[in-house]
N, C-alpha and C positions, 0 to 999 in steps of 0.2 A: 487619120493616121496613115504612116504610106504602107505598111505593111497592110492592112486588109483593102487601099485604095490598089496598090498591086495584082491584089489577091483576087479582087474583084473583074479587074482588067482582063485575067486568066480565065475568071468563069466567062469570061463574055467572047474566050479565044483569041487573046491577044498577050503576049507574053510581052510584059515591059520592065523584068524583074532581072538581076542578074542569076546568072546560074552559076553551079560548081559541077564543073563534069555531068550536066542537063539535067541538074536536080535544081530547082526554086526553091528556096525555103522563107516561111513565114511563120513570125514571131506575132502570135496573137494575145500570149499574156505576159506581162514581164517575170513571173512564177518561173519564167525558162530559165533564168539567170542565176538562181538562187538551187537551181538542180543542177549541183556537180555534177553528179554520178551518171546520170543521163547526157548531159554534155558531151562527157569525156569518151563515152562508149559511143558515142553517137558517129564518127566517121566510119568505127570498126561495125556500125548495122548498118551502115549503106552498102559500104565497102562488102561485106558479104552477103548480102541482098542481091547488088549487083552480080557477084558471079555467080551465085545459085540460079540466078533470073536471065542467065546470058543465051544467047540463039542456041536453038536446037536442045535444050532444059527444058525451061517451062514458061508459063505466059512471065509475061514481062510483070513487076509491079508498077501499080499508077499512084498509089498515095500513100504516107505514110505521116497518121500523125502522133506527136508528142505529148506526154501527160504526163499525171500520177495517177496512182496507185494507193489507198489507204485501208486501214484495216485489215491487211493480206499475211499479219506475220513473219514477214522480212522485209529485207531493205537490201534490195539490188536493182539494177538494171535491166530490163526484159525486152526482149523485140518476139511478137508473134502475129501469126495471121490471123485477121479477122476473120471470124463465120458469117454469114448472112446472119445479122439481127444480133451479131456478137457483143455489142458495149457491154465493157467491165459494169460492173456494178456500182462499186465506190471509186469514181475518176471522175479527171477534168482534163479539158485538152490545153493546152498551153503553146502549142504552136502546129505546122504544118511541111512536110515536104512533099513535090509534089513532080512525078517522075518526068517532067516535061520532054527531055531528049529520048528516052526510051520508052513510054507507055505504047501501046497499041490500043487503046482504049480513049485518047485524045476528048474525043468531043465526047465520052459518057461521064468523065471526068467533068468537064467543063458544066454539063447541065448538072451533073450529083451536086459541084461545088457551088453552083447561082444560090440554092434556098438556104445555103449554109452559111450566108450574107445579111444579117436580120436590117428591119427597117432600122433602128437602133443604131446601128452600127456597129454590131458587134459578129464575133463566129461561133455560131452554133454547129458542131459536127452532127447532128443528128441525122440529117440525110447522107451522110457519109458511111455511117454505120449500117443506114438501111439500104442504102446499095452495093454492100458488100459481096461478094461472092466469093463461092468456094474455091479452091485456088487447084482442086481437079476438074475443072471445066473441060471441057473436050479440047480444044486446045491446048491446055496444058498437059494432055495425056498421062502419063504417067509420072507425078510429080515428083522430084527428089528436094524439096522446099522442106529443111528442117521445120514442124510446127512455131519452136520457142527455141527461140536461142538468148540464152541468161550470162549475165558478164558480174558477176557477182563481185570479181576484184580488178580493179583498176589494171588497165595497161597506159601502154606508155604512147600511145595514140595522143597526137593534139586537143586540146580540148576544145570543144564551141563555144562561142562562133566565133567565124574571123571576123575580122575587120569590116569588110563590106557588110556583112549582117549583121552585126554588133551595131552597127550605125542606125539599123531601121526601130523604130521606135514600136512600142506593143500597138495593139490595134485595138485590146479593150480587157477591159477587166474580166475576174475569172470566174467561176462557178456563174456565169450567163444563165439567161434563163432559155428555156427548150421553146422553140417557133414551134408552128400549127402541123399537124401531120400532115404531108403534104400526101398529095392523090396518086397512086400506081404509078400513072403516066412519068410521074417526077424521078423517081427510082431507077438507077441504071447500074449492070452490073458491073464491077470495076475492081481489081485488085489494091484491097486493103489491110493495111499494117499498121499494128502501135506498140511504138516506144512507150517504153512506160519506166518511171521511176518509182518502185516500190517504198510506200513510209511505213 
């Protein structure tokens, strides 16, 4: 599928994907399609990721991936930061952005993202989760990064995706099974986000 053969190119530090204003994005289950409400809110989470995350703020973000949400009691839209060791409980990741123009964390990225390539073919985030970090790292000093920013009611933001990624085909089916825990060394820390559509 071209979308995780992309995706893969990226772990390995070669970017052959297009971008939107230096964000990649990857479509790893077709479940993206079928989530409005995530879609629709989705330019308005970059778009304010991005200036909360601009020079002289706070560390830049490097990843941000998409999913759901089940058994949570509502049904909205949510972007928040990952903790170290933060995956939700009842989720699935459904797709991927990945801050390629603005990260400062480039190559911790690229090694978090290699094991999250299973032999299989499919994407597993789980080393993405475990290389999370706190988003007050010395670097980010004093961070003004709202935890959860929630879009409960539609705006009038375009919805995803455009055309160019509407084109890429899923990468693999969903609810994946979890690779091998991978050893310390694999673990790198890296600013983490997930969209999430609450069911």
């Amino acid at each position: 599928p071209i979308s995780l053969a992309c995706l893969k190119e990226l772990a390995s530090g070669n970017c052959i994907c297009p971008l939107d204003a230096g964000v990649a994005m990857f479509i790893t289950d077709e479940e993206l399609f079928e989530l409005d409400g995530l879609r629709q809110q989705l330019p308005g989470f970059v778009d304010k990721l991005q200036k909360q995350t601009a020079p002289a703020k706070v560390l830049k973000w490097d990843v941000m991936l998409l999913g759901m949400e089940w058994s949570t009691g509502s049904k909205e839209a949510t972007l928040f930061n990952v903790p170290p060791n933060g995956r939700p409980r009842n989720s699935s990741c459904v797709g991927i952005l990945v801050n390629v123009g603005g990260s400062k964390n480039r190559e911790n990225v690229s090694r978090a993202l290699k094991p999250c390539i299973t032999t299989t073919g499919r994407f597993d985030p789980t080393n993405l989760f475990r290389a999370a970090m706190a988003i007050d790292k010395p670097e980010a000093k004093e961070s003004q990064v709202q935890p959860l920013v929630s879009a409960s009611k539609p705006t009038s933001i375009a919805a995803m995706p455009p055309a160019s990624i509407a084109a890429m085909p899923p990468a693999s089916a969903s609810r994946q099974s979890v690779a091998a825990m991978p050893s310390p060394s694999e673990s790198f820390g890296i600013s983490l986000w997930f969209a999430a559509q609450k069911l």
